[in-house]
C-alpha positions in Angstrom: 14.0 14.3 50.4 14.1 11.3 53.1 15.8 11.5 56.4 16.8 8.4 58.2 17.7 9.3 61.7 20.7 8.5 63.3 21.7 5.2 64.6 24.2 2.9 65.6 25.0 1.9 62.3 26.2 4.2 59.1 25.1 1.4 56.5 23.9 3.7 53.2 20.0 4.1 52.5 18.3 1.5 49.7 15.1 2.8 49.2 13.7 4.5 46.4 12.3 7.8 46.8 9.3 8.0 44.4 7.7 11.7 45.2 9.3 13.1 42.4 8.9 10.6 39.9 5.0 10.9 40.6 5.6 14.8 40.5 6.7 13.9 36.9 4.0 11.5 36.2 1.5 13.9 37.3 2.6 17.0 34.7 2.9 14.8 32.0 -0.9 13.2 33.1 -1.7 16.7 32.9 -0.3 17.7 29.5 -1.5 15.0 28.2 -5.4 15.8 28.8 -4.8 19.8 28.2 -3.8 18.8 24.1 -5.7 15.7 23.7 -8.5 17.7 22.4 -6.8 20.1 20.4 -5.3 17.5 18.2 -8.5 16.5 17.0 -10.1 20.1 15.9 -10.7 20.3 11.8 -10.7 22.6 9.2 -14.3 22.7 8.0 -14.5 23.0 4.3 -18.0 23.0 2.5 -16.9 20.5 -0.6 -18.3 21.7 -3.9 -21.1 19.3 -5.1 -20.9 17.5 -8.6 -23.2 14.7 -10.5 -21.8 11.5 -11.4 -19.8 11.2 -14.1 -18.7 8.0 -16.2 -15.1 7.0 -17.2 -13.6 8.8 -20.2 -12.1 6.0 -21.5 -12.1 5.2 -25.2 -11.6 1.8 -25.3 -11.4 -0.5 -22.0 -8.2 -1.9 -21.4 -6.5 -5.2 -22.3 -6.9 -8.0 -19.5 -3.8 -10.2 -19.4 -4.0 -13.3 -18.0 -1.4 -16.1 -16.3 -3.3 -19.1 -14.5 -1.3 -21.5 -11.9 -0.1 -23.9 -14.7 1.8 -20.4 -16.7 -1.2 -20.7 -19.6 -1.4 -17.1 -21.0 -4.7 -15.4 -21.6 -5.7 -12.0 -23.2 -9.0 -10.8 -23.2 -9.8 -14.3 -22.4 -8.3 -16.0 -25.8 -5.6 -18.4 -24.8 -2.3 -16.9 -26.5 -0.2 -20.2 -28.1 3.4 -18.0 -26.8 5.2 -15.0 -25.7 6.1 -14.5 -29.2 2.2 -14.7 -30.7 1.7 -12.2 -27.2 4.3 -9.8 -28.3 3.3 -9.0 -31.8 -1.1 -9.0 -30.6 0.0 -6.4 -28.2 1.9 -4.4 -30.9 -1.1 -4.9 -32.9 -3.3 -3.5 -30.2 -1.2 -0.7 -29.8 -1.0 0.4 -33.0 -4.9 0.4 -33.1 -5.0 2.6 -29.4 -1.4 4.3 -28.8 -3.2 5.1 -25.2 -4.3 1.2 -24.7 -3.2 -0.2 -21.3 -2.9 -3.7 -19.8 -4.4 -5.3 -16.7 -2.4 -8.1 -15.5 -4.5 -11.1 -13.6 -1.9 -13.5 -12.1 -2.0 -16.1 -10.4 -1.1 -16.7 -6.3 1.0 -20.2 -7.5 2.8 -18.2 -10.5 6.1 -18.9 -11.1 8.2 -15.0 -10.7 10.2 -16.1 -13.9 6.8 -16.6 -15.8 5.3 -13.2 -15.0 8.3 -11.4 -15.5 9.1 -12.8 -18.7 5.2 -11.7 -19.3 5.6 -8.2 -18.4 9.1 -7.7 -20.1 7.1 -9.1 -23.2 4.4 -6.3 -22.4 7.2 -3.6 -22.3 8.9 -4.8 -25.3 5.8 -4.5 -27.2 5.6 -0.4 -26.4 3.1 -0.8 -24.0 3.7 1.7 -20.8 0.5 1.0 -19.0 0.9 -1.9 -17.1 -1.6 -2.6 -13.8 -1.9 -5.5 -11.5 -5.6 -6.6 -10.5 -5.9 -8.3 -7.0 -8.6 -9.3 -4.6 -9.1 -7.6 -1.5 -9.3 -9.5 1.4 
């Protein structure tokens, strides 16, 4: 605690005593560096080894195109409408009731467009429904 001694004058004293906020400091400092090293101890578990194993997949799935101008594609064969999309994929599903759909859209898409896709996709029966993008 500070002092002042007495003087003429009983103004009130302005400064700041800092001891104990650098007591504070200090503990925390020290807290701080006694756990920093236990937050980073691991379990260390000895994995189970395996060979490499390919996909199980019977039949790959169905890539679904929509380019910038809203043309749709499917497995690379332009598709004249939603309706001509609508009964291929009920087609496709009734060849592979497990078949899924990639969807490859387009950054300058319209939202309207590839919703009205994907409702079309869901209309069909098809549950499967992925979206392919780049990483960057």
């Amino acid at each position: 605690m500070a002092f002042k001694p007495q003087s003429e004058d009983e103004s009130a004293m302005s400064e700041i005593n800092v001891t104990p906020l650098v007591d504070v400091m200090l503990v925390l400092v020290i807290i701080l560096l006694v756990t920093a090293p236990l937050l980073t101890q691991s379990v260390h578990v000895t994995l189970p080894k395996t060979v490499e194993t390919t996909a199980d997949i019977k039949q790959q799935p169905l890539q679904l195109g929509i380019d910038a101008q809203g043309a749709i594609t499917l497995n690379k064969n332009p598709i004249a409408d939603l309706a001509a999309l609508e009964t291929t994929l009920a087609a496709e599903l009734v060849k592979d009731p497990e078949c899924s759909v990639h969807l490859y859209a387009d950054q300058a898409v319209v939202y309207a467009k590839l919703a009205e896709v994907m409702a079309v996709v869901q209309h069909a029966g098809i549950a499967k429904l992925a979206f392919v993008t780049l990483e960057q």
